[in-house]
N, C-alpha and C positions, 0 to 999 in steps of 0.2 A: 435224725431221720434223713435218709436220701434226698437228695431234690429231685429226683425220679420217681423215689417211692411213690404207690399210692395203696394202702392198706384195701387188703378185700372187702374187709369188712367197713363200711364206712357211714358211721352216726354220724351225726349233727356234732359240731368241732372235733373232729378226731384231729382236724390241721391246726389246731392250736400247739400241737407236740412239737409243732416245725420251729416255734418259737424260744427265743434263749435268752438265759437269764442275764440278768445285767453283773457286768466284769469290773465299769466302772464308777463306782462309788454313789454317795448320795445324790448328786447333779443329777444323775439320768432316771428314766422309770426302770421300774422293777422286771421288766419284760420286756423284749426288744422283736414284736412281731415281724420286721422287716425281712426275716428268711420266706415266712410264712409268701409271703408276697413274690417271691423268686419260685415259690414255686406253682405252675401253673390250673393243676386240679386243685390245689389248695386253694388258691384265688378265688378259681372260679364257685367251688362252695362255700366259701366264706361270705362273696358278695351274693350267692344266693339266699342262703341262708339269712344274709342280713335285710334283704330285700321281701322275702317270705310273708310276716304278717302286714306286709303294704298292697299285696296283690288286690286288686282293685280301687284301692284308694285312689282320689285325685295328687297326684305331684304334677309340678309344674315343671320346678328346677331342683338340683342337687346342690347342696354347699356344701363343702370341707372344709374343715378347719387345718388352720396353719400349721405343720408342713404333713405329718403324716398324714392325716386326714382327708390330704389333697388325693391319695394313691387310691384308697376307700371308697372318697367320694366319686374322681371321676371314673371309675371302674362300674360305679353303680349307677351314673349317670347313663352310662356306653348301655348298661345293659336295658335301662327304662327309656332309653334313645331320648335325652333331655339334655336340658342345658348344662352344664355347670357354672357356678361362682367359687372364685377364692374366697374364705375372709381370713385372710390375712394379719400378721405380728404388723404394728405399728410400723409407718416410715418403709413400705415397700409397695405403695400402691404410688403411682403420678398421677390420681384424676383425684375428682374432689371426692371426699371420704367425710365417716362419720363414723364415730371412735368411742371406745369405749371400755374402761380402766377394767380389770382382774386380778385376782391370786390365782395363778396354776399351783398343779399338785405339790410341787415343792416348797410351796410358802410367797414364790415372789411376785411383786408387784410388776405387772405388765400393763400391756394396754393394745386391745385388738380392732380393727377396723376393717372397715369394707365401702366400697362404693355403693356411691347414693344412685345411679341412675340406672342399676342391674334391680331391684325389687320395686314393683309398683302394686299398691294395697292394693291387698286380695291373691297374692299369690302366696301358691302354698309351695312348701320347702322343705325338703328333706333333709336335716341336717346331721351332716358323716362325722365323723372324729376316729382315731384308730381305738382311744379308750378314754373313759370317763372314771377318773380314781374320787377325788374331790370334789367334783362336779363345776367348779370357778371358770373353766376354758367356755366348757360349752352353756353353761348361764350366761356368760358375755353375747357369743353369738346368737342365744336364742333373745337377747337386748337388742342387739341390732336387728334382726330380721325381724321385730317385733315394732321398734321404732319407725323405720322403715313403712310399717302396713303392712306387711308379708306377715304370714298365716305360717306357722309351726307345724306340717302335716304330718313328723314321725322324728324320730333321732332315731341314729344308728350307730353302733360302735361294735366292735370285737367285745369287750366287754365292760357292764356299766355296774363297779364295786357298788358293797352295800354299805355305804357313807352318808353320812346327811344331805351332802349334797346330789348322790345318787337318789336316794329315796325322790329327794325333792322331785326330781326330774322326772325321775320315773311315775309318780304321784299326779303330774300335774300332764302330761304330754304320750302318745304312742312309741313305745320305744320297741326294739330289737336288737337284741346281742347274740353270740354268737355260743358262749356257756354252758354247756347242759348242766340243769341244776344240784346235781350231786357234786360237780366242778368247783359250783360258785364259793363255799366257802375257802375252799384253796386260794381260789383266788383273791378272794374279802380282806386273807391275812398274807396276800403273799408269799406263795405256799407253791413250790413244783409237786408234779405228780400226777401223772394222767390218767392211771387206771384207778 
């Protein structure tokens, strides 16, 4: 699709098409939204879209998760006029931090942190990711912003697989994705094809 384009017609994720598949090998995820993001009507419905069943809820602040998540989060930050917080991959904050081990989607052992003097109990949080496959990324961060005292008010992602880990999330917390649900099992198995 063009970065210009913008289809006449336009459902809820028709800009998930702007997205391409992954060229290199098991290291990366399976989908590489970052065009999606170059282009600018696509942007701008995808953070609406994602932002939708929060209208009227109390947020405080937005968090993203390490590194795409950052583009998600503060996007939706700009648009609910809030703060944002990084949480961040270990060993790239300077201030004092509070940390906390993970599996990402590929199996490996990480560890994510964030600073202790950005959330004081009671605040609620919207917490971004670009996508939720396994659900290990943003279980850490909803550890931290939990440990902390801050309040869980929604998760957000382009899309949250239906994985144990997904269910879990979804099960227990407000979420919003981006998928219309004839989409989702495409995407469950990893699956191009948008019509």
């Amino acid at each position: 699709m063009d970065l210009c384009h913008v289809p006449v017609t336009q459902e809820k994720g028709w800009y998930l098409a702007l997205m391409a598949p992954n060229v290199k090998g098991p290291n990366y995820a399976w989908l590489d939204p970052s065009r999606l993001y170059c282009h600018p009507q696509g942007l701008q419905d995808c953070v609406a879209d994602l932002l939708q069943p929060f209208q009227g809820d109390t947020i405080d602040m937005v968090a993203g998760i390490d590194a795409m998540g950052f583009i998600l989060g503060s996007a939706a930050a700009a648009v609910l006029q809030k703060g944002f917080l990084a949480i961040r991959k270990a060993g790239h904050l300077c201030v004092q931090t509070v940390a906390q081990p993970y599996t990402d989607y590929s199996g490996r052992e990480k560890v994510m942190e964030v600073r202790t003097d950005a959330i004081s109990p009671g605040l609620r949080i919207l917490l971004v990711d670009q996508w939720i496959e396994t659900g290990g990324t943003m279980r850490a961060a909803i550890q931290l912003v939990e440990r902390l005292g801050g309040v869980v008010a929604g998760i957000a992602a382009i899309c949250i697989e239906d994985s144990e880990g997904g269910r879990w999330i979804q099960e227990r917390y407000k979420c919003s994705h981006c998928v219309p649900p004839r989409l989702q099992p495409r995407f469950n198995h990893h699956q191009l094809g948008w019509n």
